[in-house]
C-alpha positions, 0 to 999 in steps of 0.5 A: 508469494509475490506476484508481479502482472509480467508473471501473470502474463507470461504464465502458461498451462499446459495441455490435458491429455485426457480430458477436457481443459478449461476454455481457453479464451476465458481464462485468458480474459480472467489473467488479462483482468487480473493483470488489469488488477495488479497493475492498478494495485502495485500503482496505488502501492507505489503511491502509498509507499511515496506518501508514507515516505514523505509523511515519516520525513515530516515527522522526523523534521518535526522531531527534530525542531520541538527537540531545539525548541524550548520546552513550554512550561504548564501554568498551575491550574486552578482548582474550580470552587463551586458557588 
């Protein structure tokens, strides 16, 4: 399920009739670390995605001009002979 930190923020619970909740003030410094979390995560997301990209541009660049270049030919390799 994705999850975005407006959803976190927005989210609300409701009300227990007949017995007793969850202490209000900590769960909403739970969501607000969670949110912390998220935002931190979707940024380093972003970043990654923006690396990745340019890192396939560059290999797609690469490919393209080794596919222009000539091919190298190999030299025969020489067998060792021992002494």
């Amino acid at each position: 399920m994705a999850m975005n930190p407006e959803e976190v923020v927005n989210k609300r619970f409701s009300a227990t009739k007949f017995r007793q909740g969850y202490d209000e003030e900590e769960v909403d410094e739970f969501l607000d670390e969670v949110v912390s979390e998220l935002r931190r995560l979707n940024g380093a997301n972003e970043e990654l995605r923006t690396k990745l990209s340019a890192c396939e541009s560059r290999v797609a660049e690469l490919s393209r001009s080794s596919s222009r270049a000539e091919p190298a030919t190999a030299a025969p390799v020489a067998p060792v002979v021992a002494p």
